[in-house]
N, C-alpha and C positions, 0 to 999 in steps of 0.2 A: 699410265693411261688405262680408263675401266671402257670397254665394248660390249655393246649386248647383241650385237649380231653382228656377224661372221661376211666375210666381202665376199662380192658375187664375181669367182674367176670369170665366168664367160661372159661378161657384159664388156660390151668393145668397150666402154671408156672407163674400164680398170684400170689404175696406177698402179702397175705390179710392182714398179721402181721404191716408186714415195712409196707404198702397203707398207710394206719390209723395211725400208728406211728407220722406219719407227721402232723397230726394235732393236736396233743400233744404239737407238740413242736416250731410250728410255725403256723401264719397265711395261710388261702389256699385259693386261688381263682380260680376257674374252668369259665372259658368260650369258653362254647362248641360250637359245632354245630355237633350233631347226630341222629342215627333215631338206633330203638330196641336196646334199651339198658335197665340194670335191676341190681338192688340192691335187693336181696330179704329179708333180714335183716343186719340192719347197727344200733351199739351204737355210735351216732355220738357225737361231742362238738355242742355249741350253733352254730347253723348256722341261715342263708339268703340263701332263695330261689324266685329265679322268673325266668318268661321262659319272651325270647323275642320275640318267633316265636312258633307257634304251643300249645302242650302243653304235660304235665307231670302228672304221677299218683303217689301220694303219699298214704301208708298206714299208718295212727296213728292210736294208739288203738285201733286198730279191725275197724278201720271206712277210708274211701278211700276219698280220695279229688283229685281233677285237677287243678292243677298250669296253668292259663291263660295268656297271655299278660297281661298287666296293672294289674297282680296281685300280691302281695309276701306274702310269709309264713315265717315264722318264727319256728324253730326247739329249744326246751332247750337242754342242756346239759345233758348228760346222756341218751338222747330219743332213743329208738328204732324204726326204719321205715323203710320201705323198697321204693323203688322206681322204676317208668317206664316208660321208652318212648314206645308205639310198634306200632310203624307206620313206613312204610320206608322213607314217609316226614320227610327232614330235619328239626329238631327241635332246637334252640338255643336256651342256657339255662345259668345264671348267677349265680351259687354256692360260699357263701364267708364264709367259717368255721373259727372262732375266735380261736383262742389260748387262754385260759383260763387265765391266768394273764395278757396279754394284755384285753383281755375284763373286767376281775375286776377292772386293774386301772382305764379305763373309766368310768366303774361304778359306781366307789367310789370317782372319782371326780365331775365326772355328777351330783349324788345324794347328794352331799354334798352342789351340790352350787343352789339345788332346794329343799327349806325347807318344800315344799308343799309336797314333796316324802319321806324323812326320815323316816316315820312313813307308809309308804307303806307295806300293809301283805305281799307282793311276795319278801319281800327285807329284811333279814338277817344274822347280822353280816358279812357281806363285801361276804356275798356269792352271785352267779349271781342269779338277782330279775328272777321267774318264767314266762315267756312270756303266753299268750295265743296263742295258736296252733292253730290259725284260719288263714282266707284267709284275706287280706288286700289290699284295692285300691292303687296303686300306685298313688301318686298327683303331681302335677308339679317340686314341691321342690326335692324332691325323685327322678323324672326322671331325675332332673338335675345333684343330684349327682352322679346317677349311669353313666349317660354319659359319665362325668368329670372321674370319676374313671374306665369304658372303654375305656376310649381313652386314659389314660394314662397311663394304662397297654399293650395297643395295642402298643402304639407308642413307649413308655419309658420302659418297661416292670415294676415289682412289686420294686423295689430299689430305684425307682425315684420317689417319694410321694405317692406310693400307701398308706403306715401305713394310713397316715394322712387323707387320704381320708376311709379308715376304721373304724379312730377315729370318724369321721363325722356320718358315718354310723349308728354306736353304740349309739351315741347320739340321732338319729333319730329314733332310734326301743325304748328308753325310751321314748320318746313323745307316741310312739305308744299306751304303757304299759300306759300311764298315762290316755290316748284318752279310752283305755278298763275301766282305773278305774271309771271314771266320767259313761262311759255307766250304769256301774254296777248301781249304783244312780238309773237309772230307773226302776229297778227290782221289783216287789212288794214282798217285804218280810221282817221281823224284825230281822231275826240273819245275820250277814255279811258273813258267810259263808254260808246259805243258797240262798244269794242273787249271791255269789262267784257262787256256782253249778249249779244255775238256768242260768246263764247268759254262762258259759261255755255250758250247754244242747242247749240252742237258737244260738252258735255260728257253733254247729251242724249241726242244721236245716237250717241255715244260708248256710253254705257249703256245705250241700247235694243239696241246690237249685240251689249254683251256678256249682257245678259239674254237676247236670242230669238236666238242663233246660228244653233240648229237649227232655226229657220222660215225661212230665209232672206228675211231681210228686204232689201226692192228698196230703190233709192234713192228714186222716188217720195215712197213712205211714209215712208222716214227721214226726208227734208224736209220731211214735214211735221210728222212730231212736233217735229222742231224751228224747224220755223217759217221754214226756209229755202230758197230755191228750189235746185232738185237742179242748177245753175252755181253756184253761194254758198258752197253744200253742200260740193260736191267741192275748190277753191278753197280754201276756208279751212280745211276741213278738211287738206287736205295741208299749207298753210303751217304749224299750229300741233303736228299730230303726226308729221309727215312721211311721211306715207303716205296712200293716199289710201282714204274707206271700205270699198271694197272690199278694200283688201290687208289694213286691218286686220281686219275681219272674217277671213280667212284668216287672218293670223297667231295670233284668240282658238282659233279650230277645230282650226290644228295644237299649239297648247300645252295646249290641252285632251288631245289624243292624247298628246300628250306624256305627262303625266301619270296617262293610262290604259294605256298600253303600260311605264311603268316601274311602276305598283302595281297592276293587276291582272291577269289572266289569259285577258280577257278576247280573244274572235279579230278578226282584222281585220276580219272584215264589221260585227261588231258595234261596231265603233270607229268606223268610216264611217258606220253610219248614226250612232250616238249624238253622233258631232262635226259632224254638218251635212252631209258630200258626198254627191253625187248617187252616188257609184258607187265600187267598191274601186279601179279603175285609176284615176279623179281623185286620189282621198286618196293612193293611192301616190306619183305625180307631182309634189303639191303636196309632200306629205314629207321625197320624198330634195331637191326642188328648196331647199329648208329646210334639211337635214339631212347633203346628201349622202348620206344611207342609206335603203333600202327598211325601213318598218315592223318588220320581222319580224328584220332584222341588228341593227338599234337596240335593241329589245329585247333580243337576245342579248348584244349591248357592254354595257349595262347593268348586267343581271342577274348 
């Protein structure tokens, strides 16, 4: 099933029942374009999320994340979340809710035909492997598919190869799961589930940073949303992404410029304050140190 706009919780003659129904029993693909919209709690199927304009508030387990451009999430099965757009900007957003034996056949052929994965913890007896509920880069291969599968929902609506391009999908979120296991590896710890917890706490801290960039968030506080003390923190944090929170934090604020200095027109003060630095000479600093280029030449390369 293909949606282009998203159901209005508060309207008294919402079928909360029948809404949700429908993803029980088939495939669902939403590609919206709204602004103040809200799910306050939802048991949903494995889903895909990514916004392609603006962005999205998600709440898991008591912890809040922002769906960005070039970002997607990943939802398991059974999760509860609630969701928000609350800006009158319009917001475009890519929702693709699996049908649950459609996504196990994929699973179980996918996993069959990578012996690397069979013996995977998140993956038993043919039930859907457990994703990590963190934030993810969208990378070229992935922007490809999702295009390929907008436009042929646009043009052909969902009848006309969307499964296939689904199928594809599914397959690409086990890479993902696979891309999380190897991280894990860098954990420092000797039980595999303490490497498992530890690595879910840093994906945490990982997501609060790209959610509140522009608060700067101290390491204090990031320790303890994830529950780890701010030596544990830094430490594991650099062994599993190689860098350590602070730099990352830097690297989300300069790719964000990034991608404000190649589409909009906007000036460098306003790009400083909007990405986080205290001041136009920091952001310039941090840039060319990145970049090799002062703001305003990269722009012109670009353009």
């Amino acid at each position: 099933m293909y949606l282009t706009s998203l159901p209005d919780h508060s309207n008294p003659d919402f079928d909360q029942d029948l809404h949700f129904r429908r993803f029980k029993v088939q495939n669902v693909v939403f590609n919206t374009v709204s602004s103040y919209s809200f799910c306050d709690d939802h048991v949903g199927c494995l889903s895909f999320k990514t916004i392609l304009k603006g962005e999205e508030w998600y709440g898991i387990n008591k912890r809040k994340l922002a769906i960005r451009p070039g970002q997607f999430l990943i939802l398991n099965d059974e999760q509860n979340y609630s969701c928000k757009i609350d800006t009158m900007d319009k917001v475009r957003g890519l929702s693709v809710f699996f049908q649950k034996d459609f996504a196990a056949q994929v699973f179980q052929d996918t996993l069959k035909s990578e012996v690397e994965l069979l013996d995977n913890p998140f993956y038993r007896n043919n039930e859907q492997p457990e994703f990590f509920q963190t934030l993810n880069d969208i990378d070229p291969e992935l922007q490809l598919q999702l295009a390929t599968l907008i436009s042929g929902l646009e043009n052909n609506g969902y009848d006309d190869g969307a499964e296939e391009q689904l199928f594809f999908l599914l397959r690409y979120l086990i890479r993902t799961l696979k891309s999380d296991t190897e991280k894990i590896a860098g954990v420092s710890a000797i039980k595999p589930s303490s490497k498992i917890e530890i690595y879910k706490r840093l994906c945490i801290a990982k997501d609060f940073l790209h959610s509140t960039f522009m608060e700067k968030p101290d390491l204090k506080l990031l320790g303890s949303i994830a529950c780890l003390s701010v030596p544990q923190l830094i430490r594991q944090f650099k062994s599993v992404f190689k860098v350590t929170p602070h730099q990352y934090l830097i690297q989300i604020k300069l790719k964000q410029a990034v991608d404000l200095l190649k589409n909009t027109d906007k000036p460098i003060h306003e790009i400083t304050w909007s990405c986080g630095f205290e001041n136009v000479s920091a952001f310039c600093r941090a840039f060319k140190s990145a970049y090799g280029f002062q703001p305003l030449m990269f722009r012109k390369i670009q353009a």
